[in-house]
Every structure is written in C-alpha cells, then in structure tokens.
ROLOTI-804288 format. One record per residue (C-alpha): residue number from 1; x negated, y, z negated. Coordinates in nm, 3 decimals. Last residue first. Example, Ala and Ser with C-alpha at 12.3 -4.5 7.8 and 13.67 -1.06 7.14 Angstrom:
<recs>
> 2_-1.367_-0.106_-0.714 .
> 1_-1.230_-0.450_-0.780 .
</recs>
This chain:
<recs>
> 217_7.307_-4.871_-6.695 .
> 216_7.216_-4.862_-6.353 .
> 215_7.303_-4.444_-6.309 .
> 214_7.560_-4.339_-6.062 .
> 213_7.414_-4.124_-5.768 .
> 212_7.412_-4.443_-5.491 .
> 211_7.767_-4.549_-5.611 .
> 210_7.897_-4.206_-5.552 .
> 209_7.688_-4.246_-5.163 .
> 208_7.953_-4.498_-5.085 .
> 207_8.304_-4.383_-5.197 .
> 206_8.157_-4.051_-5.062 .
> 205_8.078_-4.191_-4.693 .
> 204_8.390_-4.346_-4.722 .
> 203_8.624_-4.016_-4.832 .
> 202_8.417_-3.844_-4.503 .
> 201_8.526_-4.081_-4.250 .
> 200_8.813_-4.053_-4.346 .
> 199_8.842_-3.700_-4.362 .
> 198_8.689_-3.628_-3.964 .
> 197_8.886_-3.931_-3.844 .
> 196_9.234_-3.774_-3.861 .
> 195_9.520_-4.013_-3.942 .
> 194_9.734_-4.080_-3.624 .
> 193_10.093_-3.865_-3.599 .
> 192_10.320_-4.072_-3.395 .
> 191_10.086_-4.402_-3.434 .
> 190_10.030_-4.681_-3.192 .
> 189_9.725_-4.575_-2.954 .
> 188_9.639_-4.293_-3.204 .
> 187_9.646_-4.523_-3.466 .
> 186_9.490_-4.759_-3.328 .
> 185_9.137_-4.589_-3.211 .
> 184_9.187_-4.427_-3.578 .
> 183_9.159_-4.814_-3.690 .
> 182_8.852_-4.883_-3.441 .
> 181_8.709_-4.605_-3.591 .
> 180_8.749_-4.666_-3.957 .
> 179_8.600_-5.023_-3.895 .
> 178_8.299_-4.903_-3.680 .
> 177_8.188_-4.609_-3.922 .
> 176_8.255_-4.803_-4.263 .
> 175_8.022_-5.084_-4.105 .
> 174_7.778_-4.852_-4.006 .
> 173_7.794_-4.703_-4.374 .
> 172_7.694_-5.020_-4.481 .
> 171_7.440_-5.036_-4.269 .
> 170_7.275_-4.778_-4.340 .
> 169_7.277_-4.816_-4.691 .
> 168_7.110_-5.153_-4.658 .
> 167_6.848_-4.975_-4.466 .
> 166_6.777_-4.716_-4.703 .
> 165_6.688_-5.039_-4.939 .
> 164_6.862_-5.010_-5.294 .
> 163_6.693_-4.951_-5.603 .
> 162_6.582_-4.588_-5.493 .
> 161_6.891_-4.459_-5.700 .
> 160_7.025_-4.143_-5.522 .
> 159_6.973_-3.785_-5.571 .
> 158_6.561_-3.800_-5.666 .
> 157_6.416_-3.627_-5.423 .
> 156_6.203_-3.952_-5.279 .
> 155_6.581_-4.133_-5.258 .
> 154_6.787_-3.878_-5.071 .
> 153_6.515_-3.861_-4.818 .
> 152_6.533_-4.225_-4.803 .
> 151_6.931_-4.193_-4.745 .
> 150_6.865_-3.926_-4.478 .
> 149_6.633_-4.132_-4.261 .
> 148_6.850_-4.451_-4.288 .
> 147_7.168_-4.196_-4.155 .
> 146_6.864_-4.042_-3.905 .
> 145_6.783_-4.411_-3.810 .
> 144_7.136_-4.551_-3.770 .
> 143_7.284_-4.269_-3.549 .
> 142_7.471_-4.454_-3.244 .
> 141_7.578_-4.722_-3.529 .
> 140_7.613_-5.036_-3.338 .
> 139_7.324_-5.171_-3.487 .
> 138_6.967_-5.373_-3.319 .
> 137_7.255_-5.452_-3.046 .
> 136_7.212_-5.776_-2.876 .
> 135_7.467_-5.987_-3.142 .
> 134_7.790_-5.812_-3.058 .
> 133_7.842_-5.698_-2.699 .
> 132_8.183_-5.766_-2.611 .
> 131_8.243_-5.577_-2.992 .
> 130_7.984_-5.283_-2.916 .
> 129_8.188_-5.250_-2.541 .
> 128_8.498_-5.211_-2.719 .
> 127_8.359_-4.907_-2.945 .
> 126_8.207_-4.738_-2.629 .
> 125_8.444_-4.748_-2.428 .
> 124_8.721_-4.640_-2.697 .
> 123_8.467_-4.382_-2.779 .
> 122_8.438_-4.240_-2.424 .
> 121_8.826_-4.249_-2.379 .
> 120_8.900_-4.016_-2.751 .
> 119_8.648_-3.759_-2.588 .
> 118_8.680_-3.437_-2.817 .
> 117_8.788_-3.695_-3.148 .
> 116_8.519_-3.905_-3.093 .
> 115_8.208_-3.621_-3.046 .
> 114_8.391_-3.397_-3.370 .
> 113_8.394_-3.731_-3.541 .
> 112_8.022_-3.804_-3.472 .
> 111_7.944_-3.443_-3.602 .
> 110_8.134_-3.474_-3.897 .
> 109_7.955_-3.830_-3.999 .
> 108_7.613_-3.661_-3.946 .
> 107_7.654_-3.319_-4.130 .
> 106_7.789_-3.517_-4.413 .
> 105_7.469_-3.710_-4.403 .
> 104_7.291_-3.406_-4.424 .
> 103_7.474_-3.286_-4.683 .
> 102_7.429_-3.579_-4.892 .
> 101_7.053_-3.568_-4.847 .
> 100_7.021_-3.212_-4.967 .
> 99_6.959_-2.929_-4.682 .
> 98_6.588_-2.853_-4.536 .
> 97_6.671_-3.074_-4.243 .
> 96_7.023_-2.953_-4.221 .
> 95_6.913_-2.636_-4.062 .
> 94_7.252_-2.600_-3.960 .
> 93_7.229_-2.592_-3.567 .
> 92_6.911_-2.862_-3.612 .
> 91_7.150_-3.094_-3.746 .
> 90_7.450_-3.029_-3.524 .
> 89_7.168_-3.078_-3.224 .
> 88_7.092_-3.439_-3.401 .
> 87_7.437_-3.567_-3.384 .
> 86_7.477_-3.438_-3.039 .
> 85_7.187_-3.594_-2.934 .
> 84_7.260_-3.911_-3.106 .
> 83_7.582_-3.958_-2.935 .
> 82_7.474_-3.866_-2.583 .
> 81_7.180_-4.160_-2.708 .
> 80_7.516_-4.356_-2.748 .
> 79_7.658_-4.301_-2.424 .
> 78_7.340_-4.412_-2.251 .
> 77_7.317_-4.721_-2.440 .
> 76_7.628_-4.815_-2.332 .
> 75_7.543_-4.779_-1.983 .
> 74_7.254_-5.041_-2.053 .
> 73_7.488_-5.236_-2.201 .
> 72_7.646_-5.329_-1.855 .
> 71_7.298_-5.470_-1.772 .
> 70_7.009_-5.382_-1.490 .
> 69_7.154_-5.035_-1.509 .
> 68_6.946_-4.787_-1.225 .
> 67_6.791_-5.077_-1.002 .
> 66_7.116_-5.280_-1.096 .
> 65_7.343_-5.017_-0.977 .
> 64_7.102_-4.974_-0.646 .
> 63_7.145_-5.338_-0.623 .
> 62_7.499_-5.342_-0.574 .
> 61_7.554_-5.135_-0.295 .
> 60_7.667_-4.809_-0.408 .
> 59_8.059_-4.677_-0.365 .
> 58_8.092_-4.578_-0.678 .
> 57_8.400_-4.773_-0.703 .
> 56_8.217_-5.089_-0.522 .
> 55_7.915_-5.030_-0.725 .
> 54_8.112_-5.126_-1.061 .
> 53_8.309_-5.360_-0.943 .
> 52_7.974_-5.579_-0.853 .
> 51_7.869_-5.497_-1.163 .
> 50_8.160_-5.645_-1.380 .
> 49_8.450_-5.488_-1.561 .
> 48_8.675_-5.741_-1.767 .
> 47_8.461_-5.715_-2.056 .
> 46_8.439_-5.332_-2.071 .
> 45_8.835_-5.356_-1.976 .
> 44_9.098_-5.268_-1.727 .
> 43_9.170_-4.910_-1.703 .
> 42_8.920_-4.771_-1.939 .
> 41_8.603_-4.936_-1.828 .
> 40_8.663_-4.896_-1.455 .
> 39_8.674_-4.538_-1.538 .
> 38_8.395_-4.526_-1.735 .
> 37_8.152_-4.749_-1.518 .
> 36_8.278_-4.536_-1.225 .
> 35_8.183_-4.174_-1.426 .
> 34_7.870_-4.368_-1.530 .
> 33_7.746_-4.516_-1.142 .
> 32_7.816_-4.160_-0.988 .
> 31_7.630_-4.008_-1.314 .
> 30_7.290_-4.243_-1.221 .
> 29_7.366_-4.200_-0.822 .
> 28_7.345_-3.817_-0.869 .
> 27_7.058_-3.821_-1.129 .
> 26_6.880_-3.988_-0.908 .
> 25_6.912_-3.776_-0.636 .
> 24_6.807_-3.465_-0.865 .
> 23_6.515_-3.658_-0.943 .
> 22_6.445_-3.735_-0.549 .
> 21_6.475_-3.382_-0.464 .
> 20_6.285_-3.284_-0.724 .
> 19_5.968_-3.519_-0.628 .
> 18_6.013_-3.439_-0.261 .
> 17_5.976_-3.060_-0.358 .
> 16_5.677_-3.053_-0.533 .
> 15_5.437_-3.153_-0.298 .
> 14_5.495_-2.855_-0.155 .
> 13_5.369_-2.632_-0.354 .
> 12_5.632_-2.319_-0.368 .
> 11_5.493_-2.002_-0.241 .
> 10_5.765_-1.652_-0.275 .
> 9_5.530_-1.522_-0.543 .
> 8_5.250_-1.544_-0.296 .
> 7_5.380_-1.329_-0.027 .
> 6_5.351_-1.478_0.289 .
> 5_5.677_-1.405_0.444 .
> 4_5.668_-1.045_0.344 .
> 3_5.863_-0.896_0.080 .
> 2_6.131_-0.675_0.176 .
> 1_6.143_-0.312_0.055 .
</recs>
C-alpha cells in the first residue's frame, strides 16, 4: 500500500534543507581544497606550494580557499586532528583508559605508526610542513596532550617518578617521534628494505619511560 503524499512520516521541515545542503557543500569545497593541497604538496613542496596554486588545482577562486584555510597550516592542522582521532579511537577500541600508563602510551605510538605507515604521502606532508612551519606550532606532536595525559596518569599511580614535569616527557618523546620519522621517511625514500617504524618507535618510548620507573637513588 502506498503512503499518501501527506503522510506525516514522509514531512521534512523545510528549513532544514538549505542548512544541509550548504554543509554538505562545504564539505565538498573543504576536501576539494585538501586532496589539491596534498597533491600540490607532494609533487613540488609544502614550502614551494602557495594559495594561489592551491585554488587554481581545485579550481576555486582564491578567496573561497582563504574563507575555508586562511593559512597553509591550517590544512596541517586538519591532518593532525585526523591524527588524533585515530589515536584516540585505538584508545577507546582497547579500553586503554582503564590500562597502565605504559600501555597506554604504547597504544599511542602504535597507533600513529599504523596511521604513517598506511599513508606514507600524508606523513611526508605533514612532517615537511612541521619543519617550514617551526616556531607557530604549540608541538608538532599530533598527540601531545593524551602522551602528557598518560605520563601524569603514570605519575598519580605510582609507575613513574613524579619528579619530572608530564610536559617535559612529552616533549621528549615528541622529539623521538619527529626524528625517528623523518629517518623512516628516508629510509624508505633511499633504503631497499627501510626499518619499520612500529619497533622503533617503540625501543624509544622504552629507552624513555625506563628512566621514568628507575628509582633517584
């Protein structure tokens, strides 16, 4: 049996409908301004790559590129909260919240080598446009708080020394993050058979987090 023309299950308000057309058309120009960021990006350069190229390959005029990404590092900061999400979805996935700090921060460095070693491009983006854009970044570590979050939580249980600021940890292991990926960038660039990320990443994070559980004597 059909429904009739005025049934109310089939009634949409109106008012509605302008408002999700013009999200979904946002969303169009947003990811048609990305994929020709990216791909401008990879073959000549973040540095190299300006606005104006930008719109041209997406085929925008410029200022809807700057209405949507007033700065190149805006993009950036996109890819990095795609970073983060995927960090914190491997979290939730293994209830890591209720697991010991050192397994959550496991959790964290497997889950951003999983994201590198999937899209090998994005992170070479990424990682070049951190180092043309060194000095506005608060860090260039796309999971800084949870990694600072973890440490403290390491700290109130009792599993690391509390003598030395989360923050400090945080950035060490930043540091460990950036230069180990910008050498497995290399290495698979220059390298027959490049080291894998996943166990470097891992045998720094230890190196580090053994000198948070050793005793001041």
């Amino acid at each position: 049996m059909t429904r009739s023309p005025a049934d109310p299950t089939d009634a949409v308000n109106p008012a509605e409908r302008p408002a999700g057309r013009r999200e979904r058309q946002r969303q169009r120009l947003r990811t048609a301004i990305l994929d020709a960021a990216l791909e401008l990006f990879t073959e000549q350069g973040y540095a190299a790559t300006t606005i104006d190229q930008i719109a041209e390959r997406a085929d925008l005029a410029r200022r809807t590129v700057f209405n949507h990404f007033p700065r190149k590092r805006d993009m950036l900061d996109v890819w990095a909260a795609e970073r983060r999400e995927l960090v914190t979805a491997r979290l939730a996935q293994a209830s890591a919240q209720r697991a010991p700090a050192r397994r959550q921060l496991e959790l964290q460095m497997d889950a951003l080598a999983e994201a590198n070693e999937q899209d090998p491009r994005m992170a070479r983006v990424i990682s070049s446009g951190w180092l043309s854009e060194l000095g506005t970044f608060d860090s260039p570590f796309p999971v800084f708080e949870s990694i600072r979050d973890s440490v403290r939580f390491g700290q109130e249980g009792g599993d690391f020394r509390s003598t030395v600021p989360p923050e400090t940890v945080a950035e060490a292991l930043s540091a460990c993050y950036t230069d180990t990926l910008q050498r497995w960038l290399q290495s698979r660039q220059h390298d027959d058979k490049p080291f894998a990320l996943a166990p470097a990443l891992r045998a720094k994070l230890s190196l580090i987090l053994d000198g948070l559980t050793t005793p001041q004597g």
